[in-house]
N, C-alpha and C positions, 0 to 999 in steps of 0.2 A: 590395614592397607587395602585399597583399592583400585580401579580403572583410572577415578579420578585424582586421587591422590601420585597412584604410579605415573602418571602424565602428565602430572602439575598443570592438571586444567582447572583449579580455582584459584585466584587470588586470596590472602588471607582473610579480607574483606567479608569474600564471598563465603568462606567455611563460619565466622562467626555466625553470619545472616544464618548458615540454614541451622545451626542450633535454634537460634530462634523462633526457626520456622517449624524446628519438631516440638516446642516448649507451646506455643503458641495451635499447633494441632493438639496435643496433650487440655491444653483448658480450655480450648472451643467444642471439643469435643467434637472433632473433624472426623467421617469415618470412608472417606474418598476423597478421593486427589485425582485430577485429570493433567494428565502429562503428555505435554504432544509440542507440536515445531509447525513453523509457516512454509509450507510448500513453496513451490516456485510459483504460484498460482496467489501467495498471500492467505491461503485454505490451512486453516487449525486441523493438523491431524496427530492422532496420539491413541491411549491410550486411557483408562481408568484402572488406578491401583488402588488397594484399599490400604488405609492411614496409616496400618502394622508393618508396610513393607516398603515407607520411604525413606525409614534410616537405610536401607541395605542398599537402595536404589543412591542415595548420598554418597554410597562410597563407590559401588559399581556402576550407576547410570543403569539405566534400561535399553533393552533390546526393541527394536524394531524394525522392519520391511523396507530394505533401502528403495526398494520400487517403489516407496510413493515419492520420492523425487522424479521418477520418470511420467509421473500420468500429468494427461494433458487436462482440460476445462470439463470434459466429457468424464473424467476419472479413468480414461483408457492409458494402458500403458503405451509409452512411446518406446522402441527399442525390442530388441531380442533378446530377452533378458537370462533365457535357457543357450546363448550363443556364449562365445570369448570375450570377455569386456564386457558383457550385457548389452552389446549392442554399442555400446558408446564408448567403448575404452577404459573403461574404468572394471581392473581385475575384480577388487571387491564388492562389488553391484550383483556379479555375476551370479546366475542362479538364484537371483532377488535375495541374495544371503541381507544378513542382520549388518545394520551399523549401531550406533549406539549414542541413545540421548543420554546429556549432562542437562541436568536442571541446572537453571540458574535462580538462585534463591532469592534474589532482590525482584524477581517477577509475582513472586508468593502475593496470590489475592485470596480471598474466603468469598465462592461467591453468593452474591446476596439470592440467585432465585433456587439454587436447588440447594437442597438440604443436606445440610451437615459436609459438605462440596468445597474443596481447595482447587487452584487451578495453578499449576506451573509453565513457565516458558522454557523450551530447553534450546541445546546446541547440538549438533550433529557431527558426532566423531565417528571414522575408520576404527576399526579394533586394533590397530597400529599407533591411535591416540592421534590420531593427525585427523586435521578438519576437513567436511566433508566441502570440497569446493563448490561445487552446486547449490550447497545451503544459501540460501539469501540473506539471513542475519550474520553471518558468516562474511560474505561479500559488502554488506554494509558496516563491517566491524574492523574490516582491512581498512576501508577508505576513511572513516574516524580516524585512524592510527593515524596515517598516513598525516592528516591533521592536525594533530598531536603531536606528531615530532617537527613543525612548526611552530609549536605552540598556539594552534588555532582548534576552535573547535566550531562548530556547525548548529546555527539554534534556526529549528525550526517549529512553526506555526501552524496548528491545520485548522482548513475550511473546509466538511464535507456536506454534499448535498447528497440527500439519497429521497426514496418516494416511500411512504408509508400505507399501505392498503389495510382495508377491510379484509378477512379470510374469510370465503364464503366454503372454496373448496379446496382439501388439500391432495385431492385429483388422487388416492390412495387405491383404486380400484385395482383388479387383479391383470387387466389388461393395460394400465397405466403406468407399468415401469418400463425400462430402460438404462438406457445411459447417452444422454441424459433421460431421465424420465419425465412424465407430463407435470408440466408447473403446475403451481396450484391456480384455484378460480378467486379471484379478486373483484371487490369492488373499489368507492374510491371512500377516502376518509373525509375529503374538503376538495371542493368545485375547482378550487384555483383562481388565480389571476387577481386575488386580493393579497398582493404582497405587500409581507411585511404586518395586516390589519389585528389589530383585538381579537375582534370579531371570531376569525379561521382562528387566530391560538386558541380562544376557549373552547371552542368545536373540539378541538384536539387535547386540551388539557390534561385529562382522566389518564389518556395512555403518555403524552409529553413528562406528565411527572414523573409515573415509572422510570418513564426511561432515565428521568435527570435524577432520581432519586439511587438507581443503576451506577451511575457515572460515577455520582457521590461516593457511594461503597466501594466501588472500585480503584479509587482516587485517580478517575483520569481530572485532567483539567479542563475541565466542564467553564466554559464564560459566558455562551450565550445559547440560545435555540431561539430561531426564526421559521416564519411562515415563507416559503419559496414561493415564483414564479408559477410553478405549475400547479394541476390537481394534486392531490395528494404528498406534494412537494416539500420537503424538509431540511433544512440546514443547522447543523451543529457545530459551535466553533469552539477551540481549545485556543486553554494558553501557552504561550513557546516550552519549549525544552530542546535536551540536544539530539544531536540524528540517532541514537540508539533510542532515548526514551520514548520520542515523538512515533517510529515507527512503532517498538512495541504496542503504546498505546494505541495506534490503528488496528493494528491485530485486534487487540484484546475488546476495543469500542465495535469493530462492524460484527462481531462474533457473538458476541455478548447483546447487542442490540438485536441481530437477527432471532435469538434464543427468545430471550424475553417478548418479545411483540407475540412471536408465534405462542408462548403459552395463555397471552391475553387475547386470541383470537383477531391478529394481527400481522399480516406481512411484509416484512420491510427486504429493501431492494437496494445494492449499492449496484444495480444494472446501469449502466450509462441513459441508455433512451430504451423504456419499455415502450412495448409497443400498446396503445393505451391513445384514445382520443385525444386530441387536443395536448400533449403532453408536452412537457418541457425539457430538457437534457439535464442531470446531473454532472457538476464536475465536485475536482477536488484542486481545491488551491491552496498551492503550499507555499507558507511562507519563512524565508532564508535570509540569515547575514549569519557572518562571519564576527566570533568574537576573541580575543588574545586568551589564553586560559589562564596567565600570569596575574591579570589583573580583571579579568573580564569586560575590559571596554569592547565596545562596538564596533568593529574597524571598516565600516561601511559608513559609518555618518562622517556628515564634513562640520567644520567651522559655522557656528551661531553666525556669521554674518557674509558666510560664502552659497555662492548662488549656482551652485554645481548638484544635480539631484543625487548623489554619491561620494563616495571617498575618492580616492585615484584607487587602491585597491576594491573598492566596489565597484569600480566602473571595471575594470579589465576582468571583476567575477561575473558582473552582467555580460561580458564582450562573449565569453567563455560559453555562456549559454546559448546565446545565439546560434554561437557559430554550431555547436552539436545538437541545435534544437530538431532537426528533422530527425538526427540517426539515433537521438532518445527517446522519440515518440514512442516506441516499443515498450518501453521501462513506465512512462508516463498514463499511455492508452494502448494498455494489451491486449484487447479482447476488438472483435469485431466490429463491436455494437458502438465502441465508442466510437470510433471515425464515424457516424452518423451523427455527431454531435459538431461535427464543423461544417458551421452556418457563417455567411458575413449577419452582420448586424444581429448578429442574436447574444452577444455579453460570453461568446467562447471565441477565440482566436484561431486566424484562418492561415496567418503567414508568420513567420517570427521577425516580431517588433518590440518593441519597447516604447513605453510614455508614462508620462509623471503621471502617476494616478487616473491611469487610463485603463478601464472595464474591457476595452476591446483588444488592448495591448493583449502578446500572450504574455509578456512579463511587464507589470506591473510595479513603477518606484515609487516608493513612499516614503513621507518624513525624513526627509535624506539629509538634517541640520537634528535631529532629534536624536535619542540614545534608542529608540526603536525604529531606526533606519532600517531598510529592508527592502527586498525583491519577490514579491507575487508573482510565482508562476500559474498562470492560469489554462496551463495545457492539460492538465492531467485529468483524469478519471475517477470516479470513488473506488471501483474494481481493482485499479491497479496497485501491485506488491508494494509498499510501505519502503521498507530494504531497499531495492531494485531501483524505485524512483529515487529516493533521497540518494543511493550511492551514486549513479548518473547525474544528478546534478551537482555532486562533490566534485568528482571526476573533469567537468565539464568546466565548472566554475577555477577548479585549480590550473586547469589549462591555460584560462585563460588569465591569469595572473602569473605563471608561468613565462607564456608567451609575451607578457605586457600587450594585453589588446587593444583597442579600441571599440567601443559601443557604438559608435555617429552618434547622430543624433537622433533622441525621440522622436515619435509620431502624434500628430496630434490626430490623423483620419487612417485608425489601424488597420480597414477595409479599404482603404482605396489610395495605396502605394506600391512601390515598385522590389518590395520585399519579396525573399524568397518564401513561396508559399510552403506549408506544410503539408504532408502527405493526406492525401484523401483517403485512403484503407490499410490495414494492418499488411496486407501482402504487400502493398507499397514501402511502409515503414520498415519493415524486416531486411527488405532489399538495401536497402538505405544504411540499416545497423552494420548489416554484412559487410559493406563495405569500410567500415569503422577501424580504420587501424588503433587508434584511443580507447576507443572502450575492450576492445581485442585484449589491450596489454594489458589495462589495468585491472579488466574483468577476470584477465586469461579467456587464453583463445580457448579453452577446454569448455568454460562455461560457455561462453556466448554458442558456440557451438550447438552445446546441449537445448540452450535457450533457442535459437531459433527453428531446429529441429521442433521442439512437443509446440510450438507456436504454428511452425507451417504446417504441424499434423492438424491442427485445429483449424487453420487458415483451409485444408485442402477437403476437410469434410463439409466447410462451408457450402464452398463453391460445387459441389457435388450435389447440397439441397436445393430444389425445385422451391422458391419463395411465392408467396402472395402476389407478389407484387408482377412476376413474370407467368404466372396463372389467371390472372386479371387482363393484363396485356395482349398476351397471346391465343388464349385458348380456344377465343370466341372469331377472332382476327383474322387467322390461317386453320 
């Protein structure tokens, strides 16, 4: 007997899996295992055990630092953590005492670049056995449910773009740390502005195959790699699964990609807009319907001969997005950098609209008579939490099937309507969340709390740097 066993936190399912999983370290002759959870941040943090102490960890789970829920983008803690509640209310935090990961053994990968290397995903329990609310996989595992006891479940689709550099320097000098410390020195890998061409993929080939050769081992669902827009510019698209698998796999993809490039002399970036000549914005587009779990139909496509981009319940999941697309911008684009990515006419969305296969739309319909009917949201970030995004648009979309909404009607000119625009900066978006009674409830008002506290901590060291751009400006001026 154990933690996990005393608190029936696996399914039977899941106790079979991790036999397998120690039968399976046993003939690959694994002799580590790295065990860690996705921050509020979407940031793999854990631990390496070695292979002899994961039966033990199977029945107990492993200890770890509940403080790294509380740091913000900088890795600084947010909160008092030596105070009452740690600062947040939360007794068990206090003192940055221990909570305790539960591997989940259907996560079990072997990875392909370090040697004799297993990787697990866990869950984050109270030593009371009760889940740690803050956990983001946690928060996306509520709103599935929630799904499921309609009989619905959630398939989504990812589109990520991120920028691939050359590693010139990885800026390691003795005056170059910090927190954050000095990024490294990059060059570019491909000029850009030949999207999509031959030409840029074979330029990139030699490291493109690693990385899809990566994906393979790791069995994400790997469908395409293209040449982006910008310099150094890269897109990789997966095929659907549902809201739990799709997020893991984002974890496990920008983690794992980031790792590999770097031992190829390589740095990859899911930054929204690096700052970098001529450059292009990364987003991440996610794609969503809703299907019965009984039978697995697509409850979003309509009638072969109906001329509606939607179901009647697509249309009120679409309505649903809308209406909470400013006060989710937070969940979608969390970090600073990304509100620099909303341009008119640039293929990112400035207002929330909707159109039939429209690039500028931020949600995008497609195939809406086919069994791969679907909704493209095209506001998000490659940065942002996996979890966080997909449960906000659960959340959002059920509202709005809930409500019985209405969408109106599409746009055909997504730049130049009378839509409500979206937030221009993250300090705007937060304000915006804050006042969310919806996500309040279903997030619990504990979390969202927590969340926009280490967000404004992040927001307020911003606004406290002296930028380029107001050193240019001013300096010479007055």
């Amino acid at each position: 007997m154990g933690f996990i066993t005393d608190h029936a936190l696996w399914t039977p399912e899941q106790t079979e899996r991790a036999a397998d999983c120690l039968r399976r370290i046993e003939a690959d002759r694994i002799e580590s295992v790295r065990i860690g959870f996705p921050d509020l941040h979407g940031i793999m943090r854990g631990k390496t055990v070695m292979a002899d102490a994961l039966d033990r960890i199977f029945s107990a789970g492993l200890s770890i630092t509940s403080s790294l829920l509380l740091k913000d983008s900088s890795h600084r803690t947010v909160g008092a953590v030596f105070s009452a509640g740690a600062g947040i209310g939360i007794g068990a935090f206090a003192g940055a005492a221990d909570m305790v990961l539960v591997p989940d053994p259907f996560s079990f990968r072997i990875l392909p670049w370090a040697n004799r290397t297993a990787w697990l995903l866990c869950d984050c329990y109270l030593p009371d056995g009760s889940p740690v609310e803050l956990a983001p996989r946690h928060q996306l595992r509520r709103q599935a449910k929630n799904l499921a006891d309609r009989d619905l479940e959630l398939v989504a689709g990812l589109e990520v773009e991120f920028h691939l550099f050359r590693l010139d320097d990885p800026m390691l000098g003795l005056d170059q740390s910090g927190q954050p410390g000095q990024p490294p020195a990059v060059s570019l890998s491909h000029q850009g502005y030949n999207y999509l061409t031959e030409l840029r993929y074979d330029t990139l080939e030699p490291i493109l195959e690693i990385l899809r050769a990566t994906c393979a081992a790791l069995d994400l669902p790997l469908r395409s790699i293209e040449i982006e827009f910008g310099p150094s510019q890269v897109e990789f698209v997966f095929g659907a699964g549902t809201a739990e698998r799709t997020a893991d796999d984002m974890i496990l993809f920008r983690s794992a990609i980031k790792q590999v490039c770097r031992r190829h002399g390589y740095h990859a970036t899911f930054m929204c807009r690096p700052a970098i000549a001529n450059v292009c914005s990364s987003g991440w587009h996610l794609h969503q319907s809703l299907r019965r779990r009984s039978d697995r139909r697509n409850l979003f496509a309509v009638d072969e001969d109906g001329d509606a981009p939607l179901s009647r319940i697509g249309l009120h999941y679409l309505a649903g997005l809308l209406r909470d697309a400013s006060a989710a911008m937070p969940f979608a684009m969390p970090t600073v950098n990304g509100y620099k990515r909303i341009r008119p006419m640039s293929l990112a969305p400035d207002r929330a609209v909707w159109g039939r296969d429209n690039r500028g739309a931020m949600l995008r319909v497609l195939q809406g008579t086919s069994s791969a009917a679907r909704i493209e949201n095209r506001a998000g970030e490659p940065a942002a939490n996996p979890y966080l995004y997909v449960a906000a648009q659960i959340i959002s979309g059920l509202s709005g099937i809930d409500d019985a909404l209405d969408p109106g009607p599409g746009v055909e000119t997504p730049y130049d309507n009378d839509a409500a625009a979206l937030p221009t900066t993250l300090e705007g978006a937060l304000a915006l969340l804050a006042g969310s009674e919806r996500f309040a409830r279903h997030f619990g008002e504990g979390f969202v709390r927590h969340f926009l506290r280490v967000k404004q901590a992040e927001v307020a060291r911003f606004n406290l740097e002296v930028s380029t751009w107001e050193q240019k400006e001013y300096f010479d001026m007055f």
